[in-house]
C-alpha positions in Angstrom: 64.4 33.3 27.4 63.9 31.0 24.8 62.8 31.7 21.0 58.9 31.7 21.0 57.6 29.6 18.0 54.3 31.1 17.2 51.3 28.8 16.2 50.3 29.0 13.1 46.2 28.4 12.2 45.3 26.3 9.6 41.9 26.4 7.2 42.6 22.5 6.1 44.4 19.4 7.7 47.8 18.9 6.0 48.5 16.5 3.4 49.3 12.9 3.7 52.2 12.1 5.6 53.2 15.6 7.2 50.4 16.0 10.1 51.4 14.8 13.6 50.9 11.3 15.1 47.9 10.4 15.1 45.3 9.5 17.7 43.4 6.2 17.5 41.2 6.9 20.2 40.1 3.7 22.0 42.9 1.0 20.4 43.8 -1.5 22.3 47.5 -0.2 23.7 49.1 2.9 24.6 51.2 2.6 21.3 48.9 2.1 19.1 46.4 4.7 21.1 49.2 7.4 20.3 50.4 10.4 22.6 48.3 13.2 23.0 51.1 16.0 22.0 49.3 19.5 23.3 52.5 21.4 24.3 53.4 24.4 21.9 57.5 24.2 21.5 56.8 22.5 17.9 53.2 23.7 16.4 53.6 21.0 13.7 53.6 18.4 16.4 50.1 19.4 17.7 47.5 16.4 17.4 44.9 18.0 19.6 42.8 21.6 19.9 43.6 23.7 22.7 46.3 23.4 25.4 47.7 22.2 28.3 46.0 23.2 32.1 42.7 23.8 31.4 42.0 27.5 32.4 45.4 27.9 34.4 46.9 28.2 30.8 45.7 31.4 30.7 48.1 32.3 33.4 50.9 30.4 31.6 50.3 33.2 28.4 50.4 35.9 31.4 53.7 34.6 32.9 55.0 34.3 29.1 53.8 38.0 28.2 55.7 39.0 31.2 58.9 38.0 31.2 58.7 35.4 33.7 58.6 32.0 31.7 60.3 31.2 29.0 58.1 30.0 26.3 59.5 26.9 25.0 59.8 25.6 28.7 59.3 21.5 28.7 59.0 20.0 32.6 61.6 17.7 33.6 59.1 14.7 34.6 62.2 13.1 36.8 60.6 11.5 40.1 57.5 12.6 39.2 56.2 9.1 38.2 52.7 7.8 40.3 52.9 6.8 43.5 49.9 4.3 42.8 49.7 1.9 40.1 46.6 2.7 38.2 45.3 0.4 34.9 45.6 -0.1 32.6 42.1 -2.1 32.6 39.7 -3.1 29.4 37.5 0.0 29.9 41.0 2.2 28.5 40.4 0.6 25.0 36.6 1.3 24.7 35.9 4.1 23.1 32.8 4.8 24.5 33.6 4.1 28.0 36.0 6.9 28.2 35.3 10.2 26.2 36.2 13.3 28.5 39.5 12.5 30.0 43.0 10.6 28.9 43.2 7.7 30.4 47.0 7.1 30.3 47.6 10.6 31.1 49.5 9.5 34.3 51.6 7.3 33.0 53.3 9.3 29.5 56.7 9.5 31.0 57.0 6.1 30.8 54.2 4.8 28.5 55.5 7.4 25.1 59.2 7.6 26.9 60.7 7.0 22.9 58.6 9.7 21.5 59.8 11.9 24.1 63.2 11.3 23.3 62.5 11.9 20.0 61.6 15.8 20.8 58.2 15.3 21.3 56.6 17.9 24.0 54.0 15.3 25.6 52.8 16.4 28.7 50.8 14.6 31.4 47.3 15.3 32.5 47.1 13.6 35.6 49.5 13.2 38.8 49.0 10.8 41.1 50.2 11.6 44.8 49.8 10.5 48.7 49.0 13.3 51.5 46.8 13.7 54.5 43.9 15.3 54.7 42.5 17.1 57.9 39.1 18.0 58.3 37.4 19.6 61.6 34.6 17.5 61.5 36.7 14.2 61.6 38.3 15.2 64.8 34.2 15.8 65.9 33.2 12.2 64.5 36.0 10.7 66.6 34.9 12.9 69.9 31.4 11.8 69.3 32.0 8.0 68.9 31.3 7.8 64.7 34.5 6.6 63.8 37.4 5.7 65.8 41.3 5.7 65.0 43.2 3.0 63.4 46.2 4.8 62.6 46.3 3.7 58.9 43.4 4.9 57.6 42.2 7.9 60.3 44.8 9.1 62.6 44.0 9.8 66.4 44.4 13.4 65.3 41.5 13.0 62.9 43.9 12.7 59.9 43.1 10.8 56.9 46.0 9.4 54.7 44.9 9.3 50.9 45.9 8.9 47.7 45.0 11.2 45.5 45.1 12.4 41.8 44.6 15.6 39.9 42.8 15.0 36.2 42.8 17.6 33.8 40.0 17.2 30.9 41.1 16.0 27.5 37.7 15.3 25.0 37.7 12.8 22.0 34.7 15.2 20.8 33.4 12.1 18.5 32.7 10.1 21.8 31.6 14.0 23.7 28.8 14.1 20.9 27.7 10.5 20.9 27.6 10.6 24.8 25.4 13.6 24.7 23.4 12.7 21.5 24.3 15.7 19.4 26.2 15.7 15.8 30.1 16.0 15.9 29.6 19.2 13.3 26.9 20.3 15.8 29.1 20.3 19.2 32.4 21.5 17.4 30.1 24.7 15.6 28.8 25.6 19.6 32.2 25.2 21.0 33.8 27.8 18.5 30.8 30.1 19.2 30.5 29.8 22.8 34.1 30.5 23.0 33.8 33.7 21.1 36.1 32.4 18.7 38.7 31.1 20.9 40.1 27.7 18.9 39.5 28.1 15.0 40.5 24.7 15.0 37.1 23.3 15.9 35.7 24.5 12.6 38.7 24.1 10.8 40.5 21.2 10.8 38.1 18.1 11.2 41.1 15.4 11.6 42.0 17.2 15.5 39.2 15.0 17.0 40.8 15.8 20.5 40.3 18.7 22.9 41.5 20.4 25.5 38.9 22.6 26.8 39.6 25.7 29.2 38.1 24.1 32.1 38.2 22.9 35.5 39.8 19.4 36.6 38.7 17.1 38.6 40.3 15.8 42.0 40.1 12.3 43.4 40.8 11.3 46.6 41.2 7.4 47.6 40.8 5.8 51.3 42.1 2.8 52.3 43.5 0.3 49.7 43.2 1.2 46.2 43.0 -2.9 45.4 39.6 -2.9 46.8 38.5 -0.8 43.8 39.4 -4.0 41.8 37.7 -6.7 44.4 34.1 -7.5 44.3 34.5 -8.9 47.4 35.6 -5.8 49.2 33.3 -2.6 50.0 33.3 0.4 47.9 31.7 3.9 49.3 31.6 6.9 47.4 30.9 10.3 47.0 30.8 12.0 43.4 30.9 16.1 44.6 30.0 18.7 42.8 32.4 22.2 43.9 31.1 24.5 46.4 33.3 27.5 47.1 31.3 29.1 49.0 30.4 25.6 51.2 33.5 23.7 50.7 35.8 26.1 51.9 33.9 28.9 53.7 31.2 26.6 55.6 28.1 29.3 54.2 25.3 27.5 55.7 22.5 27.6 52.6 23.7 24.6 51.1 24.5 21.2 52.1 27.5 21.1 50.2 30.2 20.5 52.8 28.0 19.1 55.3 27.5 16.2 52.6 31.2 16.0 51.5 32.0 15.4 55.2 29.5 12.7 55.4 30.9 11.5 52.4 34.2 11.1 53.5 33.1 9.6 57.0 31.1 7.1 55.3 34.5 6.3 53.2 36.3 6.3 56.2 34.9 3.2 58.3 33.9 1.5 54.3 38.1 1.8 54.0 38.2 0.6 57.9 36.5 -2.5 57.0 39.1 -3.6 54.7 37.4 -2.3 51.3 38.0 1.5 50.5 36.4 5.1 49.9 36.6 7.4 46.9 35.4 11.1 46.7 35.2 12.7 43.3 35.5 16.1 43.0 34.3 18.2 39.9 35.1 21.6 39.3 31.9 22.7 38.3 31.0 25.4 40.8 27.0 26.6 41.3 26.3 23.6 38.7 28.7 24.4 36.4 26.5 28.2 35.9 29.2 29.6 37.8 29.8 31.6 41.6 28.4 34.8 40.1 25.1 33.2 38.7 25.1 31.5 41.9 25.2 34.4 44.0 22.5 36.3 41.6 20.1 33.4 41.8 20.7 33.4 46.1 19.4 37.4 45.6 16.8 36.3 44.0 15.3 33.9 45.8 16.2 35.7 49.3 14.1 38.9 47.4 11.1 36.7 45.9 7.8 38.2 47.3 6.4 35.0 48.3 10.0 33.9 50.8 12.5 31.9 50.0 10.4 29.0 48.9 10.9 24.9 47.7 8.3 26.0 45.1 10.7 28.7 43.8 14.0 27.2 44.0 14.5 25.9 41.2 12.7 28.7 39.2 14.6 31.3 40.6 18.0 29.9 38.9 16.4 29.1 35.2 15.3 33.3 35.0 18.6 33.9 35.8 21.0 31.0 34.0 18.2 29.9 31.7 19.0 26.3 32.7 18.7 24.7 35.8 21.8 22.4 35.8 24.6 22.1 33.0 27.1 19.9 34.9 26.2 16.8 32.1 26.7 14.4 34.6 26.5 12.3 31.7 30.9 12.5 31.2 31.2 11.9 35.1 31.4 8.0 35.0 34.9 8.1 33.0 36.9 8.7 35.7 35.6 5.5 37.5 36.1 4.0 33.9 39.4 5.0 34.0 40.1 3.5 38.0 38.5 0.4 36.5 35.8 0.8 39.1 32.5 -1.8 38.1 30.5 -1.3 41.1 30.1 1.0 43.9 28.7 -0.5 47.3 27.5 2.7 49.0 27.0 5.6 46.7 26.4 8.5 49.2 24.3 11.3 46.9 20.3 11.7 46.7 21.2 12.7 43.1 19.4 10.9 40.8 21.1 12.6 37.3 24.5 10.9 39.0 22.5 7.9 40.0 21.4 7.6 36.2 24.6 9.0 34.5 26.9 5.7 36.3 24.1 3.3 35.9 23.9 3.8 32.5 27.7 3.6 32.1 27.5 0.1 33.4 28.5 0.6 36.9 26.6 -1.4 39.9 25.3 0.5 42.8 24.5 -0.7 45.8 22.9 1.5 48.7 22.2 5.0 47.9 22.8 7.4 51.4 21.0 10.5 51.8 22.3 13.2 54.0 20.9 12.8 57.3 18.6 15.3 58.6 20.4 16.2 61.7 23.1 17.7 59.1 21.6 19.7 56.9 22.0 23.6 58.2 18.5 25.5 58.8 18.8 27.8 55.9 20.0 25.0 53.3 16.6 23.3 54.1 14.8 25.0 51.4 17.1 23.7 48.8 16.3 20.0 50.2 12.9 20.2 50.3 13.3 21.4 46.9 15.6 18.7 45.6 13.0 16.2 47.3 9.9 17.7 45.7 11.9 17.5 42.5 12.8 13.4 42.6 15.8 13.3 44.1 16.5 10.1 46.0 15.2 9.7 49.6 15.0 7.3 52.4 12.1 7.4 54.7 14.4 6.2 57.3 17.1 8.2 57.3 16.2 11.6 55.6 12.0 12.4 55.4 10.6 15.2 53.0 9.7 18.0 54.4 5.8 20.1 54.2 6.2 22.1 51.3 2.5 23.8 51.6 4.6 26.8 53.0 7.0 29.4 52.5 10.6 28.5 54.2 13.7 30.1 54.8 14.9 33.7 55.3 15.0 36.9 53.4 18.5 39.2 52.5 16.8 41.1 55.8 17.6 38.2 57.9 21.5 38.7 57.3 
């Protein structure tokens, strides 16, 4: 095992000339950008708060504590490299356009390949890959006449070839606080506290104006030909998803969540089969980013109200238990379209009207907006539809109609 080199905190930035290289968040190249250096074989090299991974660096100070990684690890990057060419495109060097993730985090083993050489522990944040995806409900579209093979796009064994990319967070908390209207001083005081303490640096040294916060990544997951993405004259369909455990993987029927991501990807499927292409973005921000355990609290609660499991009470039921509604801030989700150089989105399949908003306001075109279709949405997930409709949420009259909400719906725990 190697020799552990201990980070040391610091109450002030360092003097001239003996910090780390700095960040220019938003110039105009890679260079002149600068690496974002988060790896901990050299503290002195640090330029950013926080570490690589997100959460799962937690687990890397568990494998360290016992025994089983060496400390001062650094990844061999060899073949590694993209297996899509992505950017870099003007949206990269605006510094407002792109605030929550790295946009040449892909590309660092070639793009800062001399500062690597130099010693320099830059890691990337995203990978790029190709797989196939299988889905149940794909193999039903194709039995039911929805789709129909082409074997590029959708196999005959309801197969989807994708490209796909895995995108860790990385915050330039300047453009965090101007994008949600708050005070730099402000956001950096709530992160230390809400942390319990977790990164001093926050507080401490003002010149780290990057972060890597302890959170969930996001996955993308591209249909067709990527090059549509950069063709107005070719279709773009989309769906921006939200996780669902509990949905998503596990089918639990009082959501729509997987119902909706299948829709999604159908509707991506035949946008990519008519020689444009589909994108689903996925956000790790389970039960609206209030977490599985609120979730399951607030589905006790409503399922126990006195008056049923109501549209009235949906939304009630999870603000006595989080205190807030919703704290996805779908206000960062437009940078990862910033980052695919996306400027327009043809069929944007979510009744969401905060994601509606949130790319609209980023500059990016939409076209249709696609509702889930009635037929889809599971018996005990109704409530939270009707609720979502009552509330605003985007509907058309001939495909998805709101429901009477004069009465009580949905089941109690009794019913289980």
């Amino acid at each position: 095992m190697g020799e552990s080199k201990h980070i040391v905190l610091t109450s002030h930035p360092p003097k001239d000339g003996e910090g780390p290289v700095n960040i220019v968040w938003g110039a105009p190249t890679a260079e002149q950008r600068g690496p974002v250096i988060g790896g901990l074989n050299d503290p002195a090299q640090r330029n950013v708060v926080g570490t690589h991974s997100g959460a799962y660096g937690l687990y890397r100070a568990l494998a360290v504590a016992a025994g089983a990684l060496d400390p001062v690890h650094k990844p061999d990057l060899t073949n590694t490299a993209p297996t899509q060419e992505i950017g870099p495109f003007p949206q990269w060097s605006d510094p407002d356009k792109i605030v929550s993730i790295d946009p040449y985090g892909h590309m660092v083993a070639q793009t800062f390949a001399s500062h690597i050489e130099e010693g320099a522990d830059i890691r990337p944040t995203i990978a790029v890959t190709r797989a196939r995806i299988h889905l149940p409900e794909m193999r039903e579209a194709i039995t039911d006449g929805r789709v129909v093979p082409d074997g590029k796009v959708l196999l005959d064994s309801g197969e989807v070839s994708v490209t796909k990319a895995a995108v860790e967070p990385v915050w330039y908390l300047p453009g965090i606080a101007n994008r949600l209207n708050v005070s730099e001083g402000d956001l950096r005081l709530s992160l230390f506290e809400h942390t319990g303490g977790m990164y001093p640096e926050l507080v401490t040294r003002s010149d780290l104006k990057v972060f890597l916060p302890p959170i969930g990544h996001i996955s993308v997951y591209v249909l067709g030909d990527i090059e549509a993405f950069w063709d107005p004259t070719r279709p773009l369909a989309c769906r921006v998803h939200d996780e669902c455990n509990g949905s998503d993987v596990f089918g639990s029927d009082i959501c729509t969540c997987r119902p909706y991501l299948t829709h999604g990807i159908e509707e991506c499927v035949k946008t990519a089969q008519e020689n444009g292409a589909g994108l689903i973005v996925y956000n790790r921000k389970e039960g609206r980013a209030l977490g599985e355990v609120t979730k399951f609290l607030v589905y006790n609660a409503r399922k126990r109200n006195p008056g049923g499991d109501s549209a009235e009470n949906y939304f009630g039921s999870t603000e006595c238990v989080a205190g807030v509604q919703d704290m996805r801030f779908q206000d960062l989700m437009p940078d990862v379209f910033h980052w695919l150089g996306i400027k327009r989105i043809d069929r944007f399949v979510s009744m969401s009207n905060m994601k509606y908003d949130a790319l609209v306001s980023q500059g990016i075109e939409i076209g249709d907006r696609v509702p889930i279709p009635d037929e889809l949405i599971p018996a005990d997930a109704q409530v939270e539809m009707d609720a979502k409709k009552a509330a605003g949420y985007f509907v058309d009259e001939t495909v998805s109609n709101p429901k009477d909400l004069s009465k009580p719906k949905g089941r109690s725990l009794a019913d289980y």
